[in-house]
C-alpha positions in Angstrom: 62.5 43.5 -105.3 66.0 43.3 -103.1 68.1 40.7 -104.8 68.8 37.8 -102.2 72.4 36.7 -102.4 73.7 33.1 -100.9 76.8 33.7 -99.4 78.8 30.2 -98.7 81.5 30.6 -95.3 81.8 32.8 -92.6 85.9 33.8 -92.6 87.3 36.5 -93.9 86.1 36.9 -97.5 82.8 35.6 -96.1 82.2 38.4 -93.5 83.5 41.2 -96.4 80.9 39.6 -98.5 78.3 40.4 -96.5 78.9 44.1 -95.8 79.7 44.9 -99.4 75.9 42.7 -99.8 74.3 45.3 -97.1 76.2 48.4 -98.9 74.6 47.7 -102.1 71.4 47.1 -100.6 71.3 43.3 -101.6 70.0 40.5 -99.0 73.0 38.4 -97.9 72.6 34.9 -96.7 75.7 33.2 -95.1 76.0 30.0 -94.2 78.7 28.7 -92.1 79.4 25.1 -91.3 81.0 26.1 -87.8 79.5 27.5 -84.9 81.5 30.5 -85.2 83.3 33.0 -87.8 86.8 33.0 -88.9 87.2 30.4 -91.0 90.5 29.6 -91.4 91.9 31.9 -88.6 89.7 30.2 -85.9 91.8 27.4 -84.0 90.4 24.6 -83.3 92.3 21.7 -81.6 90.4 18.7 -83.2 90.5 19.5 -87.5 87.4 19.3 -89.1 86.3 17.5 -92.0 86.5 20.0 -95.6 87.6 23.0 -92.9 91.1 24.8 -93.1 92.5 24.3 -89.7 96.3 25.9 -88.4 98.4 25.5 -85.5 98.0 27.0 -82.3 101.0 29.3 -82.8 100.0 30.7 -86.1 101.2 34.5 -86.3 100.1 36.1 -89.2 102.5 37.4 -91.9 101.1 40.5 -93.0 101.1 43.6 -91.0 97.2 45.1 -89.3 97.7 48.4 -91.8 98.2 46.2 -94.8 95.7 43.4 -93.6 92.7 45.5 -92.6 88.9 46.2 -93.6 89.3 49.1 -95.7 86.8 51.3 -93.7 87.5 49.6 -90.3 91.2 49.9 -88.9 92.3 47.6 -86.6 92.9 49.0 -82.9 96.5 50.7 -82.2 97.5 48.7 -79.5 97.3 45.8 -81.5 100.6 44.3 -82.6 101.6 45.0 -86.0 101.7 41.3 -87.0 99.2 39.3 -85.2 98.3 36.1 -83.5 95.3 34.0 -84.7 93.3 34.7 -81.6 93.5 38.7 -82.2 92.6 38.3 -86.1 89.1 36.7 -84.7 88.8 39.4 -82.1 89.2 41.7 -84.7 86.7 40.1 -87.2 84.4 39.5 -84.5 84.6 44.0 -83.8 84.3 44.1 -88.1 80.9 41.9 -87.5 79.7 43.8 -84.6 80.2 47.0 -86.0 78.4 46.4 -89.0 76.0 43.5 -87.6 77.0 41.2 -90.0 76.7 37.9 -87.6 72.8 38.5 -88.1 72.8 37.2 -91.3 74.5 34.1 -90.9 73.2 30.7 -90.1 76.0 28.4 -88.0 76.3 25.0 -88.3 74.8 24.8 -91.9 76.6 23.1 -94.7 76.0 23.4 -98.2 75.3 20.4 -100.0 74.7 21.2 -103.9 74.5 24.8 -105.8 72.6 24.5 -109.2 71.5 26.5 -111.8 67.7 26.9 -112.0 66.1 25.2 -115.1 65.5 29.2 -116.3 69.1 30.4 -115.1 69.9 32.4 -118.5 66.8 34.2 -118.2 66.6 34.8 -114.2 70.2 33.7 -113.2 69.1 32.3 -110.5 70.3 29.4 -108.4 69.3 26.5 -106.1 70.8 25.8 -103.1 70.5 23.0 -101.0 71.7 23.2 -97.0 72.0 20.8 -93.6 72.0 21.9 -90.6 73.6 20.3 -87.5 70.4 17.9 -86.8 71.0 16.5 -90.1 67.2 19.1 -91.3 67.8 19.8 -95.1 66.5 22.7 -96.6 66.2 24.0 -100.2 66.7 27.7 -100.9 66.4 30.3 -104.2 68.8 32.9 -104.5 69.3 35.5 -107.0 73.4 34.9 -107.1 75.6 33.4 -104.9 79.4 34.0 -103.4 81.6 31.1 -102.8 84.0 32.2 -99.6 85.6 28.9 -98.9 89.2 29.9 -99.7 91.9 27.0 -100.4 92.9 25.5 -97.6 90.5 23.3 -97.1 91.5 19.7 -98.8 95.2 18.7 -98.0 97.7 17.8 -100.5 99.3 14.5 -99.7 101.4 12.9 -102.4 102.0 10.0 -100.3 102.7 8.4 -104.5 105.9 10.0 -104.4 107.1 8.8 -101.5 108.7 5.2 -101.6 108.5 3.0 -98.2 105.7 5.3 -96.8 103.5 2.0 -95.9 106.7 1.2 -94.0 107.6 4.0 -91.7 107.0 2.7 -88.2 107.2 6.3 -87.0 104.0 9.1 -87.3 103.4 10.9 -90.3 100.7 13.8 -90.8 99.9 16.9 -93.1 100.5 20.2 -91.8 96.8 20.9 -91.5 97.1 18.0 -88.5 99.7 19.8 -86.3 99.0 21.5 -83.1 101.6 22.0 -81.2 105.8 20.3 -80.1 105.1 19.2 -77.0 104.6 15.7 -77.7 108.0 15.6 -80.0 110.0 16.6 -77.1 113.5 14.9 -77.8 112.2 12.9 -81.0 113.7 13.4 -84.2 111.3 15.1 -87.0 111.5 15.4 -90.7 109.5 18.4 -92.0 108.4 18.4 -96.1 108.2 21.5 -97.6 109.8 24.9 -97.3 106.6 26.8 -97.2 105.2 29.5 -94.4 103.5 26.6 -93.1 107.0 24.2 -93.4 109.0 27.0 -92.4 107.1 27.8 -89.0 106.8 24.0 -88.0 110.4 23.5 -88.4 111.5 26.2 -86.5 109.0 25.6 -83.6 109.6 21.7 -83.3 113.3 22.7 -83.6 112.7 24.3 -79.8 111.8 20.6 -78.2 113.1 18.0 -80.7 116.7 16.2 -80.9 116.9 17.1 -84.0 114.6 18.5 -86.5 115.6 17.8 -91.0 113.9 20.3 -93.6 113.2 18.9 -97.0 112.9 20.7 -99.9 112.8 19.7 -103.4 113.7 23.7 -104.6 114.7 25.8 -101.6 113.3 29.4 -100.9 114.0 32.8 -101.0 113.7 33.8 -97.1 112.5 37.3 -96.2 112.0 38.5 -92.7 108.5 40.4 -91.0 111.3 43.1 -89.7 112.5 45.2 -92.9 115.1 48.4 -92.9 115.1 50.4 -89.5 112.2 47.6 -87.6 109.6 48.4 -89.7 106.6 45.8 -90.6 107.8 44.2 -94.2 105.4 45.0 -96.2 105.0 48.5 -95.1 107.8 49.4 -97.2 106.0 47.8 -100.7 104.9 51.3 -102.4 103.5 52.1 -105.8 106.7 53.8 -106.5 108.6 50.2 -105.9 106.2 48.2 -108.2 106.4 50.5 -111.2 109.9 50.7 -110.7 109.7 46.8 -110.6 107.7 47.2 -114.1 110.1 49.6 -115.8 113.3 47.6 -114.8 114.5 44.3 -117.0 112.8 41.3 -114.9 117.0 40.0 -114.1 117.8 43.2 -112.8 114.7 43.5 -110.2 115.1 40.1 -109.0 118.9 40.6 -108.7 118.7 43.8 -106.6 115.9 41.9 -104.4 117.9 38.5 -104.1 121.4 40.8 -103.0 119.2 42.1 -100.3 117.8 39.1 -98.8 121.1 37.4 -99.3 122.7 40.5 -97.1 120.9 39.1 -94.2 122.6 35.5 -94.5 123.4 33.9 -97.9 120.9 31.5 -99.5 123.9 29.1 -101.2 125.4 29.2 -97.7 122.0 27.9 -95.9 121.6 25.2 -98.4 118.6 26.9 -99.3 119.3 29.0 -103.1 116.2 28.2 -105.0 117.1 27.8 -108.9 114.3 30.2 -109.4 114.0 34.1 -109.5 112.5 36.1 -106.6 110.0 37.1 -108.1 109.3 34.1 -109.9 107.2 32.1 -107.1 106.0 32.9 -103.7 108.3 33.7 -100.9 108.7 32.1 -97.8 108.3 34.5 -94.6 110.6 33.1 -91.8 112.4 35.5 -89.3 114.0 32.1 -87.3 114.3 29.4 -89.7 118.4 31.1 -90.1 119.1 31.2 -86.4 118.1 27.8 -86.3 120.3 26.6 -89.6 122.7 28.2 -87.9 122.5 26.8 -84.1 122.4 23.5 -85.9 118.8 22.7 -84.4 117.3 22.4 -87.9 119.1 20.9 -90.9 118.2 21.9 -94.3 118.2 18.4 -96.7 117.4 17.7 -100.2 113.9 15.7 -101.5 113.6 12.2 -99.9 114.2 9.1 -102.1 112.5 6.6 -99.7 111.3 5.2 -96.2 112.3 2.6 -94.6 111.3 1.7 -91.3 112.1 4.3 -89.4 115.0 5.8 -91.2 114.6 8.2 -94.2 116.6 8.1 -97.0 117.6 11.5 -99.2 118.5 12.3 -103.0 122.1 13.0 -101.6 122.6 9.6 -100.1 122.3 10.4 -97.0 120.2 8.8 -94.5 119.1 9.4 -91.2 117.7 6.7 -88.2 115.0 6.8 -85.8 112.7 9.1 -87.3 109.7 9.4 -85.4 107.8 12.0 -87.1 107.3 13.1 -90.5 105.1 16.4 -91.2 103.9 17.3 -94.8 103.4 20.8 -95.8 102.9 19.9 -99.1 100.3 22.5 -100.1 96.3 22.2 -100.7 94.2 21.1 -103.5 91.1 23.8 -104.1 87.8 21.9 -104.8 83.7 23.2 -104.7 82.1 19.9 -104.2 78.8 21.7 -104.2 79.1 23.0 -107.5 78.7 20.9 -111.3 82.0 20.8 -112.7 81.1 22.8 -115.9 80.5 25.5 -113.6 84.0 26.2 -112.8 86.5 23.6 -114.0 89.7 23.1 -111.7 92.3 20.8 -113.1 96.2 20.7 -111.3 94.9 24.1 -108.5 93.9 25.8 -111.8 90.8 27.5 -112.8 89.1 29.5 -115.8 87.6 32.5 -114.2 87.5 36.3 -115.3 89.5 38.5 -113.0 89.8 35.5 -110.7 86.2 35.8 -109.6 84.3 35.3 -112.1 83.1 31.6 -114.3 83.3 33.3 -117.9 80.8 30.2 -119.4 77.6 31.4 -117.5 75.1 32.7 -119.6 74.6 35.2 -116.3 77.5 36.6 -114.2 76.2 35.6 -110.9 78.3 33.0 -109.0 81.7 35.0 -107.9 84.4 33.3 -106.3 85.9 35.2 -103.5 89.7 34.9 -102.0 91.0 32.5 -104.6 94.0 34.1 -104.9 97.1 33.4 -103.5 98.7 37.1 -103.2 101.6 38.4 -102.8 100.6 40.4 -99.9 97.0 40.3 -97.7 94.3 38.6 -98.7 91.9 40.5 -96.4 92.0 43.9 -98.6 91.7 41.8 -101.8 88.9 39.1 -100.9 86.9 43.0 -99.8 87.8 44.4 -103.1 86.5 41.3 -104.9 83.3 41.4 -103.4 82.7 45.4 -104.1 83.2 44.8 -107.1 80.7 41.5 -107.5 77.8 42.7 -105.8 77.8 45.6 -108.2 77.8 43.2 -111.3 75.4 41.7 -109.3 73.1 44.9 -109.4 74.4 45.6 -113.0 74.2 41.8 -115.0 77.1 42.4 -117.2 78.3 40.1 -119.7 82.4 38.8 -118.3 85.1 37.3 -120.3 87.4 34.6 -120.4 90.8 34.3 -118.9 92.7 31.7 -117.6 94.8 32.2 -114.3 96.9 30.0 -111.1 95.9 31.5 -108.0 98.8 34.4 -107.4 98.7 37.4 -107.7 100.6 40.7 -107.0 98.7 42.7 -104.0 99.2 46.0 -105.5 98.7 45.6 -109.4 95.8 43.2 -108.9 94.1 45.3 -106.2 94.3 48.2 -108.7 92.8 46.5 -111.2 90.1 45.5 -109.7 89.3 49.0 -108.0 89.7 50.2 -111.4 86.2 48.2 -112.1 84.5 49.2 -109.1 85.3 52.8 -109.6 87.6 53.5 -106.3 90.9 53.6 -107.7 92.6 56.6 -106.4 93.6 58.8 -109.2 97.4 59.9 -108.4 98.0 62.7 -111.2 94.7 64.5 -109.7 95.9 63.8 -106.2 99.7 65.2 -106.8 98.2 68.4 -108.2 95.0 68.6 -106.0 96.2 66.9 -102.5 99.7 66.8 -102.6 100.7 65.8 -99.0 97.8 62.6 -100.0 99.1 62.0 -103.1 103.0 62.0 -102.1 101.5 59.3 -99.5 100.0 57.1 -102.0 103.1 57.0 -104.6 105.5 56.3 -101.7 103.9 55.1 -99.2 102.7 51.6 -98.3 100.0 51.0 -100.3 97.0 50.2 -97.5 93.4 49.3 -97.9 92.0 52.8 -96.8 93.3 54.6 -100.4 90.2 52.6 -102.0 87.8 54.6 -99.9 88.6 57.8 -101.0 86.4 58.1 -103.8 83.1 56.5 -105.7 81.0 53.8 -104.2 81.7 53.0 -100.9 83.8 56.3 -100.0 84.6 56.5 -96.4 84.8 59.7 -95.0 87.8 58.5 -92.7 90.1 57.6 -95.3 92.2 60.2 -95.8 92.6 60.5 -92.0 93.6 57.1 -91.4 96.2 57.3 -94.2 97.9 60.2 -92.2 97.7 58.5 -89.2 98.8 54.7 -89.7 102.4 55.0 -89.3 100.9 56.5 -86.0 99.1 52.9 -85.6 102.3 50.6 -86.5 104.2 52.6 -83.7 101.8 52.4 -81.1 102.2 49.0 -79.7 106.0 49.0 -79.6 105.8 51.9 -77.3 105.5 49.8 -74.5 108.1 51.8 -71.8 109.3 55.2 -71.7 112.2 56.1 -73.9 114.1 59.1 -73.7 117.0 59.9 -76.2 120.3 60.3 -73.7 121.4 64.2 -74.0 124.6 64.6 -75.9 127.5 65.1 -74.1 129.6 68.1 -74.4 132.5 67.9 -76.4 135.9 69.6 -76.9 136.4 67.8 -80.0 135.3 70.8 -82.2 137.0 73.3 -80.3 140.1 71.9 -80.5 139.7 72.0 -83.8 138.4 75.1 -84.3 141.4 76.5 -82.1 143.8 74.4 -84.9 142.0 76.4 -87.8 142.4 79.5 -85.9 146.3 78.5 -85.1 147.0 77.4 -88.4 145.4 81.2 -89.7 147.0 83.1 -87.6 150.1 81.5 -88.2 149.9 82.1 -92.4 149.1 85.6 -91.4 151.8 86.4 -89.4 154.1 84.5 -91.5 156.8 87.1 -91.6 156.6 87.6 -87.7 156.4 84.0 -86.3 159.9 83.6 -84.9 159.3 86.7 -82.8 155.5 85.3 -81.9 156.5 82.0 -80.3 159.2 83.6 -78.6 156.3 85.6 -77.2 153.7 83.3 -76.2 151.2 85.6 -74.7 150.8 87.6 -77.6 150.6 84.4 -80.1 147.4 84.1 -78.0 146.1 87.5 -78.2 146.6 87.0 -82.1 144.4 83.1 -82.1 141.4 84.7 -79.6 140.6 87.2 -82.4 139.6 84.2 -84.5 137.6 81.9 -81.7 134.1 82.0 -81.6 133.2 84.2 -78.9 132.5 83.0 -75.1 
């Protein structure tokens, strides 16, 4: 009998869920509290209760090639880093393609997931919905993927924040912001030197008085636009992790800080975290250093208090009239639905194998998917996740416990996983087998298709689109006709070559020279035997 599997949010890891469900020939159920997919790349003006919810401006921060659906590339003309609107165009070809929107029920929320009273013999679950008209509904599935993410339940620490009752101006979470135009002229204080804080600054910066940045640590700032134009994270290969592996931690991060710091220096900016690069999570920000540096934003320390409407700082420094105040202060990552002994969070952390996987279950079938914070796309991994569940799912094996936080790196974690599900390319075989491939895979960027290329799930289209996707980042930058302007002819080389050819004839005819340049026209019947001919 086909397995039915309850799959809980319609994004991103949602929509990969149910493919990888269809490919293994398991049922998928999905339900979606929204009316649409997309989760937390759908904008919405108004927030929603328990939903993630961005700004209208949001541009995403890792390139189409490194972002994609492993068997589905996005579109050429698309923009190598895109707006929120084309990710949802793009899911909604992903779902078309693969009639994945058929298996989803909008406006349904989940209420409660628990174990059935005979889960370590069946492993099966209860699951309890609501739909829009308030109907409840009680369902059996034989496992279930949770696809919810962690940007759904704000973080706002308004405890360490003296004076906050008191601030007659607005304050917010970042989750809360739409859009500047209503800070025109106003002065703004931004928390946080996130992506999120980061963006926010910069954009208010374009219509504010004056916009302060507040951070407890600083950042280390890199740009979308790496060496020669090139998308960012096109440029992080295999061969740059391993050497990242075989190099002493102090040197790594010191050759990566040097570079960063070429573009403008961190200790200048105000903004030199105390921590390593590779320590924490960068902050992607190609403006917030034009606007440092045009004045528009000012970088600040923690703040001490409120008061009224001014803000006071741990430097002493305070500054009046503040009418806004925006938190980006992070998220907390919570499953309502689910019995805390189930999976424990405490402080954003969690006890799960692999970072999927509750290791206490007597049966390995609840799998967590996207609960990772990479460094890198979270597309390619959520996908990877779920190929590799749905076949424990088909399998029942026992898992293991290991503690984790929510980061990970893109490359070694992504291996690791495919290493499971059998579709990590194998680079010694490729070198010796494929070479042109396997050159690509050691020290090229390191894109989704390269888990296609063998065992479940192969894709006959993966080698091509390896070959081709520095075709696909070009593409949509080749907007107008661009010839290379034809060289112009220079005697620079001839002159010099006639010099050479002066000098030679002049060692030559050592003995003679007196009586040569008393001669002229025979000193250059001597030189045109050594010019190139006409």
């Amino acid at each position: 009998m086909t397995r039915r599997v309850a799959v809980i949010g319609g994004g991103s890891s949602g929509l990969a869920s149910i493919k990888t469900c269809l490919d293994e020939g398991l049922q998928p159920v999905c339900f979606e509290s929204s009316d649409d997919i997309g989760g937390l790349w759908k904008f919405k003006e108004n927030p929603e209760a328990d939903r993630a919810s961005i700004y209208q401006s949001v541009i995403i921060n890792t390139s189409k090639e490194v972002m994609c659906f492993s068997d589905f590339p996005i579109p050429a003309h698309y923009p190598n880093y895109m707006h929120n609107s084309l990710i949802v165009d793009y899911f909604r070809m992903f779902a078309d393609r693969f009639q994945l929107t058929r298996h989803i029920r909008f406006n349904t929320k989940v209420l409660q997931v628990k174990q059935r009273s005979d889960f370590s013999r069946s492993g099966q679950w209860d699951v309890e919905t609501e739909n829009k008209d308030g109907e409840k509904e009680k369902h059996i599935f034989d496992a279930v993927m949770i696809c919810i993410g962690h940007h759904c339940h704000p973080n706002l620490p308004l405890h360490d924040f003296p004076g906050i009752d008191s601030f007659t101006g607005k304050f917010f979470h970042s989750r809360d912001y739409k859009t500047a135009d209503e800070w025109r002229h106003k002065k703004a204080v931004v928390i946080g030197i996130g992506n999120s804080g980061g963006d926010i600054a910069v954009e208010l910066s374009r219509v504010t008085k004056q916009v302060y940045l507040s951070t407890r640590r600083g950042a280390w700032i890199l740009n979308r636009v790496s060496d020669n134009g090139l998308p960012r994270d096109m440029l992080n290969t295999r061969m740059a992790i391993f050497m990242r592996h075989v190099l002493p931690f102090g040197l790594s991060c010191g050759a990566a800080e040097r570079k960063v710091s070429r573009r403008f220096d961190h200790s200048l900016y105000n903004l030199k975290p105390a921590h390593r690069m590779f320590s924490q999570h960068p902050t992607v920000n190609d403006e917030l250093p034009n606007r440092i540096l045009s004045g528009t934003v000012q970088v600040k320390p923690n703040i001490r208090r409120f008061q009224g409407s001014s803000v006071e700082f741990d430097d002493g420094s305070v500054v009046e009239d503040v009418d806004l105040v925006v938190f980006a202060t992070g998220y907390r990552f919570s499953f309502p639905f689910l019995a805390s002994h189930v999976v424990s969070v405490s402080e954003n952390k969690a006890s799960l194998y692999k970072y999927v996987f509750p290791p206490e279950l007597d049966r390995p079938t609840l799998a967590i998917i996207g609960l990772v914070q990479p460094l890198g796309a979270i597309m390619p991994i959520s996908e990877m996740q779920a190929r590799w569940a749905t076949r424990v799912f088909k399998e029942i094996r026992r898992m293991y416990r290991i503690r984790h936080t929510i980061q990970v790196d893109y490359i070694s974690y992504m291996d690791e996983i495919a290493e499971l599900v059998g579709v990590r390319p194998s680079l010694p075989r490729l070198l010796l087998t494929d070479p042109r491939l396997g050159l690509n895979l050691m020290f090229g960027p390191c894109t989704p298709y390269q888990y296609r290329l063998r065992g479940p799930g192969k894709w006959a289209g993966a080698r091509q689109a390896i070959f081709t996707q520095w075709e696909r980042v070009a593409r949509p930058m080749q907007t107008r006709p661009c010839h290379d302007p034809k060289p112009e002819r220079s005697l620079k080389w001839l002159l010099v070559v006639a010099a050479a050819a002066v000098g030679l004839a002049g060692y030559v005819n050592r003995n003679g020279l007196p009586a040569l340049l008393q001669d002229p026209t025979a000193l250059l019947d001597k030189i045109k035997v050594y010019l190139p001919a006409q």
